[in-house]
N, C-alpha and C positions, 0 to 999 in steps of 0.2 A: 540394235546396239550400234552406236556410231564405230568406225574403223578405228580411229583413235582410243576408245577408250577399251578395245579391244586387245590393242597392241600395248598398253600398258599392263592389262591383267595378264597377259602372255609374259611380257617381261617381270612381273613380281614373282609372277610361279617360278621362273628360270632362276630368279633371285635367292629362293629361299633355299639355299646351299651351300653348308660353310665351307665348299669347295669355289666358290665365287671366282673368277680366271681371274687374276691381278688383285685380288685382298680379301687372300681367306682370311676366316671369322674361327682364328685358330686358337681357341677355347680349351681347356683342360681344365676338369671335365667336360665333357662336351653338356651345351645344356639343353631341357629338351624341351624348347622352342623358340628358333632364332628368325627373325624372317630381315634379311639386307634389305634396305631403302636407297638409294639411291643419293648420289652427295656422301659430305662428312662431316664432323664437326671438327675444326681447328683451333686446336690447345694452344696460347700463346700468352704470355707473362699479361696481359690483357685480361685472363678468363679468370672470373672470381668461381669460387664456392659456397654455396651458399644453404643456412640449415637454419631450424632452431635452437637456442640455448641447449638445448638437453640435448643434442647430438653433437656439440662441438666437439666432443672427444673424436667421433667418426670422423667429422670433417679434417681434425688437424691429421689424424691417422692418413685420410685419404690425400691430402696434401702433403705432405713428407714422401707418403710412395708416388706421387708423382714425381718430386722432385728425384728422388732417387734416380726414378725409370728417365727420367728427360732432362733434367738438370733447370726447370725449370718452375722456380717460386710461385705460386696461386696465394691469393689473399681470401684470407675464412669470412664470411659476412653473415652478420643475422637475417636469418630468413624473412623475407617482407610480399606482400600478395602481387605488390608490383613487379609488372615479368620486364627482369632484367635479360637481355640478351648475351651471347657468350658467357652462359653461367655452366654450372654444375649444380644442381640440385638436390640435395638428402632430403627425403620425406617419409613420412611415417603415417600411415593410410589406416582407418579403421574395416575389420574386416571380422568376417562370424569364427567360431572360436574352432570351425572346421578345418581353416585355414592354415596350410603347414608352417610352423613360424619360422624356418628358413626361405619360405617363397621370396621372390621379389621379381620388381619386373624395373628392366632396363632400358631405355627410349633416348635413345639416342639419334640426335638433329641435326641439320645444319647448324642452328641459331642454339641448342642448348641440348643439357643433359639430365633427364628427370631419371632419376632413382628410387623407387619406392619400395617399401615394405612394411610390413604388421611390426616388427620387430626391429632393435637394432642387431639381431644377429640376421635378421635378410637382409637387413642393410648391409653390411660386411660379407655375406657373401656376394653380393651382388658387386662390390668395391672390386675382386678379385679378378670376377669375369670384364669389368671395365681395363682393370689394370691390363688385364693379358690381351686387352685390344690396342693398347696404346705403345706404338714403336719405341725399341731401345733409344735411350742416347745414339746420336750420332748415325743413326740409321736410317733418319726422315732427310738428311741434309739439316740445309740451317733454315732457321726462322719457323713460322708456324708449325705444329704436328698437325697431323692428321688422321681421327679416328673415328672408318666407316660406319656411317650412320647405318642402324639396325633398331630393332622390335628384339627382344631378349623377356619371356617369362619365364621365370622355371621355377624348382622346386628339387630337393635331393628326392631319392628314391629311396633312402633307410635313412634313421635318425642314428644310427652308430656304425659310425666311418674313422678307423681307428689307425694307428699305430704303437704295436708292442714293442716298446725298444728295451734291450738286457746290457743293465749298465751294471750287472754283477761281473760278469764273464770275465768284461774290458770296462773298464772304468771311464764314464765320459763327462770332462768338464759340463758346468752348468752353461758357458757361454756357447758348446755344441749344443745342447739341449735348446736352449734359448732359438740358436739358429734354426734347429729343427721343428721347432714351433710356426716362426716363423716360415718355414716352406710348408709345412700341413697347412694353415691357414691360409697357403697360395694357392692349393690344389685343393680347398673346402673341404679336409679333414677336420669331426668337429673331437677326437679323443687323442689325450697322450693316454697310454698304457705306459707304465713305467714299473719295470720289472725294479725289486730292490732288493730282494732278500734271493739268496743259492746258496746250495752248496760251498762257491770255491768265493763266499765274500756275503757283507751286510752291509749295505751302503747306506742305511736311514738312522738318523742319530734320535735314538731312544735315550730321554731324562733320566728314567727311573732305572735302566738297566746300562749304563756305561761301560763295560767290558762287552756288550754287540759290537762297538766299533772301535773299543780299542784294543780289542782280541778279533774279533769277529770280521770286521773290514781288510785284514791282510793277512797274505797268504806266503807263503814261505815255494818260490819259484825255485827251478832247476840248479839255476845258475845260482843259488845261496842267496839270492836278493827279496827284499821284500817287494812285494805286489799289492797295489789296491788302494783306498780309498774311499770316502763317505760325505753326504751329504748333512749339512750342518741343519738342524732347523729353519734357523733362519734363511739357508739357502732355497729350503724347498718352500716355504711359505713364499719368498719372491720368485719364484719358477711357476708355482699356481695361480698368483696375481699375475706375472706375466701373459700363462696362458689363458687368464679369462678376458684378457683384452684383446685375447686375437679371437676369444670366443671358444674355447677347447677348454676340455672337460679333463683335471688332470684323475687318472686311475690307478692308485696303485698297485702292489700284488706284492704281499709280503706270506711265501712260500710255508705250506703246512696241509697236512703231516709229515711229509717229505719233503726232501731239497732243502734240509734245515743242517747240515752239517756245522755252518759257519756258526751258527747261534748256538750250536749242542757244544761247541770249543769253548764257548763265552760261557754258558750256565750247561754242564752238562747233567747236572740235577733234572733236568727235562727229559733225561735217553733211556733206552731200555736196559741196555746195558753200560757198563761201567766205565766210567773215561778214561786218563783224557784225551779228546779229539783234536786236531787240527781241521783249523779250516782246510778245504777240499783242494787239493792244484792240480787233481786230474778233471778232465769232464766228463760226460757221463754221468751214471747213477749210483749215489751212494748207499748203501745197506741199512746206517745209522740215521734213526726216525726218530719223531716224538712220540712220548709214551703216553698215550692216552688215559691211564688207570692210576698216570701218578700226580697227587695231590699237587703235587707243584704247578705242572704242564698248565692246567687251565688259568689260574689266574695271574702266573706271565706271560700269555697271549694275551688274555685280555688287559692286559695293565697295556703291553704293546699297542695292542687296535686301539685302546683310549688316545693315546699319545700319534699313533696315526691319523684318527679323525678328526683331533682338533685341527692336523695338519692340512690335510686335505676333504673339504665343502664336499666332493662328489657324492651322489646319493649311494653310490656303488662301490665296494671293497673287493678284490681280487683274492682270493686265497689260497690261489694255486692249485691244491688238492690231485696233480698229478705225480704219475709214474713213482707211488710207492711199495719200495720191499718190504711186503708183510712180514717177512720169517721171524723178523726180531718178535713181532707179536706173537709167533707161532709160541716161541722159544722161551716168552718171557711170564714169569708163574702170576704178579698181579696183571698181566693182560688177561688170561686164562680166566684168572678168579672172576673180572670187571664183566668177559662173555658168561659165565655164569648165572651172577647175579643180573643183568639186563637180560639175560633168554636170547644172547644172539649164536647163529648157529655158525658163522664162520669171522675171518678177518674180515671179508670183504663188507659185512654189516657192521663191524667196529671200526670201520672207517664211516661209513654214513652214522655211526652214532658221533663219534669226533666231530663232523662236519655240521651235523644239524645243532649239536649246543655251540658252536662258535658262529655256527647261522642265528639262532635267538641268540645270544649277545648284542650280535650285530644290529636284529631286528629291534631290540629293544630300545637301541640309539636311532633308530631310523633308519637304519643304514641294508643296503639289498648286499648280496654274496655274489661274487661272480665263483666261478669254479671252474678251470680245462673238465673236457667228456669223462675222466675217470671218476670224476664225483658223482656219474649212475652208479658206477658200481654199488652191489649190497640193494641196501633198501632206496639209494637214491636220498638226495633231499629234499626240506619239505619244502613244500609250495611257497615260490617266490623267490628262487634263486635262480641266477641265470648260468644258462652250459654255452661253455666258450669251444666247440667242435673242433680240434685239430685234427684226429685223430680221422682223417675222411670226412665223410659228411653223416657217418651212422649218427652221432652221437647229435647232430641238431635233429636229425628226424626221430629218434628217443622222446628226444627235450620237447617236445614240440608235441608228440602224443599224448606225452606224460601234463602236456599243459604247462609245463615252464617255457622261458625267454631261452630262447638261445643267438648268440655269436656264432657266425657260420663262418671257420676260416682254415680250411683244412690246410695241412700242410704242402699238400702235391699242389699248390694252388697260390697260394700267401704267404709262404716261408721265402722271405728274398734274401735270407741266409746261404741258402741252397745254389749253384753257380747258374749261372745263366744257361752254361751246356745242358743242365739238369734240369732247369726250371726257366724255360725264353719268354720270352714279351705276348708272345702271340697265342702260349699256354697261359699266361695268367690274365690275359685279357678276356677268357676265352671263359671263365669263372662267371658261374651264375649262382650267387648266395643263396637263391629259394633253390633248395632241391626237387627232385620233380617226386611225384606225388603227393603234396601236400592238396590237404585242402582250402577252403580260402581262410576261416577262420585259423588254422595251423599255419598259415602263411605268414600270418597279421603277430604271429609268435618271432618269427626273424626279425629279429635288432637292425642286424647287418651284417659288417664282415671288416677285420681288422688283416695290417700286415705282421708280420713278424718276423724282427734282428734280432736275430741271436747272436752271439758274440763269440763265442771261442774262438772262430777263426778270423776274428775282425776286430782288430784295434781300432781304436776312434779314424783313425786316416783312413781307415779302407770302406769304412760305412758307406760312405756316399757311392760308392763305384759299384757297391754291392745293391743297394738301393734303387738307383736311378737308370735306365730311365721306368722299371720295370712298377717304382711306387705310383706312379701314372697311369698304369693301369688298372691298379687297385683302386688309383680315387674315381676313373669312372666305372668300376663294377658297381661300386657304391652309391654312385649320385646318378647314375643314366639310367633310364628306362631301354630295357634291353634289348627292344624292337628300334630303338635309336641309334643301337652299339653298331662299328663296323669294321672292321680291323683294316682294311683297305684304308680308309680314312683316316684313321687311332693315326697309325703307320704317319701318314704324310704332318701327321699336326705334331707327333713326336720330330720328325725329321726337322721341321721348321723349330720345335721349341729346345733341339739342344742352343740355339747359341743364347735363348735366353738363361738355360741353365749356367751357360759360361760364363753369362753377365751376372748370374746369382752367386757365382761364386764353388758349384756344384762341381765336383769332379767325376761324373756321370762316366757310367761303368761301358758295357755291351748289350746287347737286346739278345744276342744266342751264341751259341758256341762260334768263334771267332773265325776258327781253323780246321782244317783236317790234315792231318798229315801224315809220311807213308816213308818207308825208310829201308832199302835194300841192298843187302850183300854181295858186295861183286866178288865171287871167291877165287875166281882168277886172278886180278887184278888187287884182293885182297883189300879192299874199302868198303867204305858205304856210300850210295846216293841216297839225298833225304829230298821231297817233296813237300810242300805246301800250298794248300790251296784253300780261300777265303769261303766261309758258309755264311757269314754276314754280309749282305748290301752295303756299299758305300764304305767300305773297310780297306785299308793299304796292309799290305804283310812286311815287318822289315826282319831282317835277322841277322845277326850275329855268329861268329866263330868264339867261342871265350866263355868269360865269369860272368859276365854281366851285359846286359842290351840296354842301351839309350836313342834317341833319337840321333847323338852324335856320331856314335861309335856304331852304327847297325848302315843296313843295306839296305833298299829295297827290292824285294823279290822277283825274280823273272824268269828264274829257270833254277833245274835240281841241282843243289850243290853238292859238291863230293869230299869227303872226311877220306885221309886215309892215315892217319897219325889219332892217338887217343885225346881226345877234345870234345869239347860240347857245342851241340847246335841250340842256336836259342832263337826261340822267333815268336812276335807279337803282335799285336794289330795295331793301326795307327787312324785316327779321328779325328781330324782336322788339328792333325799337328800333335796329337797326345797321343801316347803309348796308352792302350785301357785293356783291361782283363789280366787275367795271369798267363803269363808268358808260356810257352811250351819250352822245356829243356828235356834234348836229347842228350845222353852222355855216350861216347862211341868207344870204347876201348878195343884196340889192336894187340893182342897179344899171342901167345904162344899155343895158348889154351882154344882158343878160340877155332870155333867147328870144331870140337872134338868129340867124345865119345864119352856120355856119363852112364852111371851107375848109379842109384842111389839102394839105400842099407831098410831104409823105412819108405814109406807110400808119402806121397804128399797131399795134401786134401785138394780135392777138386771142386772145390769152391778158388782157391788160390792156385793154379797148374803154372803159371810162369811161363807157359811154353812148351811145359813139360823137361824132360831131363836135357833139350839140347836147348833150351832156353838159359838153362845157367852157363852156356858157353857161348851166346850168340854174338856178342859183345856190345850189347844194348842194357844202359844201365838203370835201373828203376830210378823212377820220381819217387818224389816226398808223399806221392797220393798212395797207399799202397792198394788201389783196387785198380792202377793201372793197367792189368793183365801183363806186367812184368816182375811182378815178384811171383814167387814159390812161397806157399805155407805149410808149415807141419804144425802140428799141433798138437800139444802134447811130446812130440817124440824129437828127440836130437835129428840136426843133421848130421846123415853120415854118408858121403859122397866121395866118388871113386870116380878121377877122369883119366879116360886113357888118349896120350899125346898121340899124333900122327905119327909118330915117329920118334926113336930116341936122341931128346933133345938138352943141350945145357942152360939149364936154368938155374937163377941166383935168389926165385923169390918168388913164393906163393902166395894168393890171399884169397878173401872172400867179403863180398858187401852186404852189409845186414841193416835194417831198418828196426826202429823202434816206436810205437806207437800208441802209447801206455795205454791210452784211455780206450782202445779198440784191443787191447789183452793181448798186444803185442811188445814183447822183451828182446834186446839184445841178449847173446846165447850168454851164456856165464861164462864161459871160456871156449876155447876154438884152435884145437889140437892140429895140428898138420905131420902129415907122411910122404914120403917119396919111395919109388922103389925102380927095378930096372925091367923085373921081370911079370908085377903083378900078385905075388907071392910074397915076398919080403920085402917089409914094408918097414923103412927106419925112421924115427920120428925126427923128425927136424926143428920145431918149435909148439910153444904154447902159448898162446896172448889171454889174458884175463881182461874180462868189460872191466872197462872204468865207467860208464855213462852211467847217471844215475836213472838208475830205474824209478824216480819221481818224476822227473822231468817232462813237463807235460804237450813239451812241443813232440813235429814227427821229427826224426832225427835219424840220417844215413851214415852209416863207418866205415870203414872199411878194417877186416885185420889182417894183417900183412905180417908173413915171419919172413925172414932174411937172412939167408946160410951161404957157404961157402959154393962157387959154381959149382955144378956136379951133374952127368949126365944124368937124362930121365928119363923114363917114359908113362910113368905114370905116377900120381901123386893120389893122396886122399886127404878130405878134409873131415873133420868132426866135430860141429859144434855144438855146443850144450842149451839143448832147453831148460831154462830155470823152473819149468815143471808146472807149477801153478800159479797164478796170480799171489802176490804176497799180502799179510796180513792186513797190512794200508789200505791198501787198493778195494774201490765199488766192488771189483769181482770176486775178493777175495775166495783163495780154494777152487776159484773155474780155471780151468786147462788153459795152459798160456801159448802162446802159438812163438816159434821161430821164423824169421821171414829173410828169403835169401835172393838177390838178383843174378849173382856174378861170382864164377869162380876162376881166375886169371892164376899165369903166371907167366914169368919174364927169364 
């Protein structure tokens, strides 16, 4: 072998790395096989497009995201056998029917760019992995682009690469939906999942039933205002056309047996028991189901799933079929009668009989079941339904023996609801859809693997920062062969691809927990120092003294700041100029109370300890989170707390800060008695404050109750607050043990 042509084969192996020194081949998802050539080809108002008749849709598509990405116009031209130079190429190749119909392969030249596939949806993924090769606007300089010539063939690894987005929760314009389409189809997701029916809302506008959405779509919020929202038919018929042009599959999921509160408000004719309901404004799980045994129930679902399917082509229906409270069946006399007559021996089989006639329904139009894991329960359904696994990974490996489809997309894994402290980049990238034991044919059972937004604590603005960068990792658990995957890599191709997210418009969140921080009593001196130090790479700390942190109004961090006046420390991380994740707030109260000596009258559960009893003096005020190991919980039992001052002291005013958190069976106390005394013995009441907060209220919510008397010396005071005992009638839990939750007991 001549020396020369040795020293090129050495150079192409060096090549084939989309770590290349000076123009990675920064792909999401990465694809799995790229091999750099040498040279590039340069895009300039010069370079046509070029296709047959039947793909000009593609080509205009691919020329608009050019322009977009570079600001510069290409001319569409019909495809002709004469090779024009400085072209772009769409082609559509015959191939045996083994052939995954997303393949395509990518070849990119000096002199041109061939794009081929069986399919025009390989065509269009292959458009994406072109786009994310070609520099932003303004980032080549002026005049010609330049994008490294490569060998690109691939092919996804599962045919279902989804996202679940719950536009129940929070209600999301169709033009966010739109947008979001549009980024799935930038990172080769080919499914929306589109959650439409819960509890606290009905978003899908049903013909034949009109009270789903003009009862059933809004919700009556805390604050007295109406909530919510729906989608028009006609809106969703254009959201499904939309997304079959970017090649996405839209899914719906219209909730049953459970999770049907909003619709039992609208016809409660379908409950076990007696109305009327409101739609839901706590989150959480509702009590109140569909009744399976009553005449009515079936054929207004099925009049519903008619009026769904005309809406949405998918072969595939969602029906939820999770996290339902049987009791009402326990309790209800024709549920009782229906397990009789059918020989079923508990609820958990009268839900797989529910499941399977609204599965033949379905079947009978064409149409397959999707189901979350609790639709094993019982007998399971019949063959040909698919289990959507959140629930861990038990529930695909079930699905999978049992011989059905499963979606593998557990929640410790795919929930990017969940914050990035809980759930980082490097955890979910870390997701392998095939569980391990399968065998090969059980393997060939995995779909794939979907994300999931859930909404409660995410109004449309926050999606994105909750989402990104971490749904990037989820499109390559789904599209990469996992001997390809490398998180070292993932890592640098994410790094390089926030600014295209900035050019997308993405307000991209954290990769992991942002901060740690650490916060100490100088009791000499009578302050606090608080610390901060960065757990994410490439992260600035700024913070604030006050109400609020901006980039204006904040510091950057350098050393421990010292509180000795009652104030809040607030600090957050900063991202090439953006504030992203949720901010840390410390609240430091100085008071009177503070180091003292408590008592408490009841135990407090040690799931919630606060600290314990010198935790409620320490003068560290709980967040809005309450599992920040700064609240105290009782449960069931009043507070009844006894702090004895250092000393006898004059004080004008006692209090205590209490947290509410409806949908976790946590209440403000109903009332919160206060005492003083001199000796410990005689104790004389000084005030009583009564909750005004409504106990519907579905956000978390901190008080404070404060009584205020005339100065008088102290030495000791008592506070008593009341637990409202149990969950109230409204409320998912009703009758469960309500908990009291306390940070701080001050006075001045």
């Amino acid at each position: 072998m001549k020396l020369a042509s040795f020293v090129a084969i050495i150079s192409l192996m060096m090549l084939y790395s989309n770590g290349f020194a000076g123009n990675r081949m920064n792909i999401i998802p990465e694809p799995n096989s790229i091999l750099q050539n040498e040279g590039s080809f340069q895009l300039s108002r010069k370079t046509i497009i070029q296709s047959t008749s039947a793909l000009r849709s593609l080509s205009d598509y691919l020329a608009s995201q050019l322009k977009f990405f570079t600001g510069i116009s290409l001319k569409v031209v019909t495809y002709s056998k004469r090779s024009r130079p400085n072209s772009m190429v769409l082609e559509i190749i015959s191939a045996s029917k083994a052939t995954n119909p997303e393949a395509y392969t990518l070849d990119i030249a000096p002199n041109k760019v061939v794009l081929k596939a069986r399919t025009q949806e390989g065509l269009f993924r292959g458009i994406q992995s072109l786009l994310q090769l070609v520099p932003l606007k303004g980032t080549n300089g002026v005049g010609d682009i330049s994008i490294p010539a490569c060998l690109i063939k691939d092919a996804p690894r599962f045919a279902w690469r989804g996202l679940n987005l719950d536009c129940v929760r929070h209600f999301m314009t169709i033009n966010f939906i739109k947008r979001y389409i549009n980024l799935l189809a930038y990172y080769k997701f080919n499914v929306f999942h589109w959650h439409l029916t819960d509890d606290q809302g009905w978003r899908i506008q049903i013909k034949k039933y009109p009270k789903l959405t003009e009862i059933g779509a809004w919700r009556n919020e805390g604050n007295g205002e109406k909530y919510g929202g729906y989608y028009t038919q006609k809106e969703i018929k254009d959201v499904v056309a939309y997304a079959k042009s970017r090649f996405i599959t839209v899914v719906p999921e219209i909730e049953m047996p459970g999770h049907c509160q909003a619709s039992l408000a609208a016809y409660p004719e379908n409950a076990c028991v007696p109305g009327p309901f409101q739609v839901g404004t706590q989150w959480g799980v509702y009590t109140n189901i569909y009744n399976p045994a009553k005449r009515s129930t079936y054929p207004f679902l099925e009049n519903v799933l008619t009026e769904v399917m005309r809406l949405f082509p998918s072969h595939y229906i969602h029906i939820g079929g999770d996290e339902v409270p049987k009791t009402e069946w326990i309790q209800n006399t024709l549920c009782q009668e229906l397990m009789k007559e059918k020989n079923l021996q508990n609820v958990d089989q009268l839900q797989s009989y529910f499941i399977r006639k609204i599965q033949a329904f379905l079947k009978s139009h064409g149409r397959q079941i999707i189901g979350w894991n609790e639709i094993l329960e019982g007998d399971g359904p019949a063959t040909g339904a698919v289990v959507q696994s959140w629930q861990g990974i038990d529930g695909a490996i079930t699905a999978v023996k049992k011989g059905l489809y499963t979606i593998d997309s557990p929640s410790n894994y795919t929930y990017l609801s969940s914050s990035p402290s809980d759930l980082p980049l490097d955890s979910v990238y870390s997701f392998n859809p095939i569980p391990p034991g399968l065998t090969h044919s059980q393997k060939k059972l995995v779909l794939g693997t979907e994300a999931s937004m859930w909404t409660e604590r995410a109004p449309q603005d926050d999606v994105d920062s909750k989402m990104f960068p971490r749904l990037l990792a989820i499109s390559e658990d789904a599209w990469t062969d996992p001997q390809k995957k490398n998180y070292s890599d993932f890592h640098k191709r994410v790094k390089e691809e926030y600014s295209r997210l900035a050019y997308l418009g993405v307000d991209y969140g954290l990769e992991q927990r942002a901060m740690a921080y650490n916060s100490e009593f100088d009791k000499l001196e009578k302050r606090f120092v608080v610390s901060i130090q960065p757990t994410q790479p490439g992260v600035k700390l700024r913070y604030t003294i006050g109400d609020t942190l901006t980039i204006e109004n904040s510091h950057l961090y350098q050393k421990p700041v010292t509180i000795d006046t009652t104030n809040t420390f607030i600090g957050q991380a900063e991202i090439n100029g953006r504030l992203v994740g949720n901010p840390v707030k410390l609240s430091f109260m100085i008071d009177e109370a503070l180091d003292s000596k408590v008592t408490l009258k009841y135990p407090y559960s040690p799931e919630y300890t606060g600290g314990g009893p010198e935790g409620l003096v320490n003068g560290i005020r709980g967040t809005s989170n309450f599992r920040d190991g700064l609240w105290q919980g009782f449960k069931g039992d009043d507070l009844d707390a006894t702090v004895k001052l250092k000393g006898k002291t004059k004080i004008s005013q006692i209090g205590a800060g209490f947290l509410q958190s409806s949908s976790s069976y946590i209440f403000m106390p109903s009332s919160v008695t206060f005492y003083v005394s001199k000796d410990g013995k005689d104790f004389r009441r000084v005030g009583l404050v009564e909750n005004y907060v409504s106990e519907k209220n579905p956000d978390n919510i901190r008080k404070d109750f404060v009584v205020h008397f005339r100065p008088r010396d102290v030495r000791y005071f008592r506070i008593v607050a009341k637990n409202i005992g149990v969950c109230p009638p409204w409320h998912p839990g009703a009758g469960a043990k309500a908990w009291v939750f306390v940070d701080e007991l001050f006075a001045n």
